[in-house]
Structures are given as structure tokens and as C-alpha cells.
C-alpha positions as CSV (number, residue, x, y, z in Angstrom):
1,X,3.9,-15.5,-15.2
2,X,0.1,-16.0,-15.0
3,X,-2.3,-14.4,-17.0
4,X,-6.1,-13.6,-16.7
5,X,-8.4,-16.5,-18.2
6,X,-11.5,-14.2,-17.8
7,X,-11.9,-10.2,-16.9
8,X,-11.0,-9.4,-13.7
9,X,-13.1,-7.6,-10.9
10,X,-11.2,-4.5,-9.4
11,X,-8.1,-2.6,-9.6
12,X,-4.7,-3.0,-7.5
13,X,-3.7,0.6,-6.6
14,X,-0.6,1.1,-4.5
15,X,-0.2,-2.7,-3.8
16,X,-3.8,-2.9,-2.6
17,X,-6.7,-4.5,-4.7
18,X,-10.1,-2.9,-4.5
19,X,-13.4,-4.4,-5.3
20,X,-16.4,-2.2,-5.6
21,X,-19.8,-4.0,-4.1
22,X,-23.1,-2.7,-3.6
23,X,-25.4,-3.8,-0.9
24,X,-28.3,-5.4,-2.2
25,X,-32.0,-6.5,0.0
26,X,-30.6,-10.3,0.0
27,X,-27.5,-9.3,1.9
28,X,-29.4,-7.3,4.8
29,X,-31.5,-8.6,7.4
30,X,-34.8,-7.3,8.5
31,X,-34.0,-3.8,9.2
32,X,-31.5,-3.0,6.2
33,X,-28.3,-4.2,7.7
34,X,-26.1,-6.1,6.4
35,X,-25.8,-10.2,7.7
36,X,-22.8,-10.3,9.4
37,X,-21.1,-13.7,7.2
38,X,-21.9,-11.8,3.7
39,X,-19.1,-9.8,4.6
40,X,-17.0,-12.8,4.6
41,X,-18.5,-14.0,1.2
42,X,-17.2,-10.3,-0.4
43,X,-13.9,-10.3,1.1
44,X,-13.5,-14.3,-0.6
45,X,-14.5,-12.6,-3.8
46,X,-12.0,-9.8,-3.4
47,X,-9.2,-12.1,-3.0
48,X,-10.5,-14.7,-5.6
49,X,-10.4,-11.1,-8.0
50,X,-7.2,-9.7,-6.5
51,X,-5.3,-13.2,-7.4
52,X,-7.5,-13.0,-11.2
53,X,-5.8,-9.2,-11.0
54,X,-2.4,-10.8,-10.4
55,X,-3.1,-13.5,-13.4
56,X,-2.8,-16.3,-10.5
57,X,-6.7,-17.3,-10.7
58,X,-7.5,-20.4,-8.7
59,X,-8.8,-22.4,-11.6
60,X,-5.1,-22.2,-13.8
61,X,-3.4,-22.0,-10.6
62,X,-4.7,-25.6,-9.9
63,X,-4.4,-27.3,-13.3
64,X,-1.1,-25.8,-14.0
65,X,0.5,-26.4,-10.3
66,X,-1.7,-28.9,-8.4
67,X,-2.0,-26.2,-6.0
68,X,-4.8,-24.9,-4.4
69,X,-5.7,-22.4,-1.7
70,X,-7.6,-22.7,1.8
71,X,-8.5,-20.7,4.7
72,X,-6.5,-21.6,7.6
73,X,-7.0,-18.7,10.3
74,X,-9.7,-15.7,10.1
75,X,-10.0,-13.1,12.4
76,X,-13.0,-10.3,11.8
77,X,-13.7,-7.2,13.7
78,X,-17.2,-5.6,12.9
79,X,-17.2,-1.7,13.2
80,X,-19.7,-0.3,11.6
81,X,-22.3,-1.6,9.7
82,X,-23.1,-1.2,6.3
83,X,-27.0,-0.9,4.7
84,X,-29.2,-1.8,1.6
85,X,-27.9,0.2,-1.1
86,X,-24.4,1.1,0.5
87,X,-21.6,1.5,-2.3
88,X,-18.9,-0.5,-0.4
89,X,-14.8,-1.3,-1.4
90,X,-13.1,-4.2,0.3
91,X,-9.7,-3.3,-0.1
92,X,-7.3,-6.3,0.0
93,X,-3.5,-6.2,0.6
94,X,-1.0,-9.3,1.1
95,X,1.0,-8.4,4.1
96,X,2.8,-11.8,4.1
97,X,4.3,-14.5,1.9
98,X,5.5,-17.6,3.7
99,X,6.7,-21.0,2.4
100,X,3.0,-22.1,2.2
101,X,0.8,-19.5,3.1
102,X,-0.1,-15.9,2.1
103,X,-1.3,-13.6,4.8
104,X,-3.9,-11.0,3.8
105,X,-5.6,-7.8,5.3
106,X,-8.7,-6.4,4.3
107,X,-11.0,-3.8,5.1
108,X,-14.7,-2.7,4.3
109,X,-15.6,0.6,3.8
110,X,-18.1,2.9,2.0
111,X,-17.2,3.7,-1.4
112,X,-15.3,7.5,-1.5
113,X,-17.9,9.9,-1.7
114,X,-20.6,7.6,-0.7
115,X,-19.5,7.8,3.0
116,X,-20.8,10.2,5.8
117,X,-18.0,7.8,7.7
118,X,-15.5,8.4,5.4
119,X,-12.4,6.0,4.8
120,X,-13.8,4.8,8.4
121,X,-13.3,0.8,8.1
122,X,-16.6,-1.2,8.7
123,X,-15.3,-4.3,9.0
124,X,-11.6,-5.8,9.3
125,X,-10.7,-9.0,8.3
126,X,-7.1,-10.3,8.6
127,X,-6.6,-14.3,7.2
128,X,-4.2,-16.8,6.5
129,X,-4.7,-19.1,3.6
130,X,-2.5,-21.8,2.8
131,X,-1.6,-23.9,-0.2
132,X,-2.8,-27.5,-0.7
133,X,-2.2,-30.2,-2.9
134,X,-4.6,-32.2,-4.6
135,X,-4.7,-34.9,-2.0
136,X,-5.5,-32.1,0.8
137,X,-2.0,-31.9,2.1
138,X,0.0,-29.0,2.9
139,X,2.5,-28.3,0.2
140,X,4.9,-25.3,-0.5
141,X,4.0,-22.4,-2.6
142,X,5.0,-22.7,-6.7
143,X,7.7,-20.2,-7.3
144,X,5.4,-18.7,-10.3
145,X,2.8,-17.9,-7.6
146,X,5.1,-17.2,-5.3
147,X,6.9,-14.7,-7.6
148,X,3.2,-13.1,-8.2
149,X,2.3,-12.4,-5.1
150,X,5.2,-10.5,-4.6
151,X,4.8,-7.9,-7.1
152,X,2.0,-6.6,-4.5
153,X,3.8,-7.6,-1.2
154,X,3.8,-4.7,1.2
155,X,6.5,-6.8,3.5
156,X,8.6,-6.7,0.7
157,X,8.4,-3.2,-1.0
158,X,9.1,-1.7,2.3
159,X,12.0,-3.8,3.0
């Protein structure tokens, strides 16, 4: 198993990973709302943290497999949108291990408590990354990752 090189961002709870961000005047256009492709930016950070979580990090995954991990299909559906100095979570949840690819689902929302929407998702993300070797090519996932990644698989704790 992988370990942690540096502290990780966030906390898995119940198989999902969440990230706190707040939403700061760079991140918001002119009238306080937040730029539509820095949601995509936090929800890349939340995985990068869920996989530090996990102790797969991309930086030892890569020097000790040869592995690493690119964005093959995204799919985004803004909601609601978020506003300088929202308390946000993007919760993150692997619903899907193949041979080479890892399937994930995430959601934006307002921290609890922060929230006159609630749990209501702002924005849902749902992506497909796959593994790569160093030469770019499509390679099958290292069983050490692989065996990672499962201790938070939904697909498999419900099976």
C-alpha cells in the first residue's frame, strides 16, 4: 500500500472524500459569481486530495509504477451557482474501477450550515480518467492502486 508523501486536504467519510473550499474575488466574475471552469480546477484538486487521502498521490504513483492519470470524458451540469465568500465541499466518490480507468462522481455544494440551499448540489461533475504510461499510452491499472481505490469503491461495497 501507498502512503501520504505530504498532508493531505480532506476527509473520506462513508467512502466519499470531501474537500472544503472557499470562494475567493479571483474565482468570481464581475458580479460575485463564480467562473464556470474554476469549478473544474476544485473538483481536479479534490481528486488529486482524495488519491493523497488514499496514499496513491500522483507524484509516487508515477515514479513507483510509471503510471499516470488523465481525463478522458467529463460531463458537468451547473445548478446553482456559488458566490464570493461561499464555504463550498466538493464531495468526490469513485463509482467505478475498470482495467484502466477509474470513474468518479462529484458534487458542489455549500458547506453544512453555510447553505440557505442546503445539501442542494451546485454543480455535478461525473469523469473518467484513465491510466497512462510514460510514453502516453494507455496501460492497465497497477494492482497496488488498483487495490487502493477499492477500499472507497461504492460498486464494490454494495456488491
Amino acid at each position: 500500500m501507498f502512503e501520504p508523501e505530504t498532508a493531505p486536504r480532506g476527509r473520506i467519510v462513508d467512502g466519499t472524500h470531501v474537500f472544503p473550499v472557499r470562494v475567493y474575488y479571483e474565482d468570481t466574475d464581475a458580479i460575485g459569481i463564480v467562473y464556470y471552469a474554476n469549478y473544474l480546477k476544485w473538483a481536479e484538486r479534490a481528486r488529486t486530495e482524495m488519491l493523497r487521502v488514499l496514499g496513491a498521490d500522483h507524484s509516487r504513483v508515477l515514479r513507483e509504477t510509471g503510471v499516470a492519470f488523465a481525463v478522458r470524458r467529463c460531463a458537468v451540469e451547473y445548478d446553482v451557482p456559488a458566490r464570493l465568500d461561499d464555504d463550498l465541499e466538493v464531495l468526490s466518490r469513485i463509482a467505478d474501477i475498470g482495467g484502466a480507468s477509474i470513474g468518479f462522481e462529484q458534487v458542489v455544494r455549500r458547506a453544512p450550515g453555510a447553505d440557505k440551499d442546503g445539501a442542494r448540489p451546485l454543480v455535478r461533475l461525473s469523469l473518467t480518467v484513465f491510466c497512462l504510461n510514460r510514453a502516453g499510452r494507455p496501460v492497465r491499472m497497477p494492482p497496488s492502486v488498483r487495490a487502493v481505490l477499492a477500499t472507497v469503491d461504492d460498486t464494490r461495497r454494495q456488491g
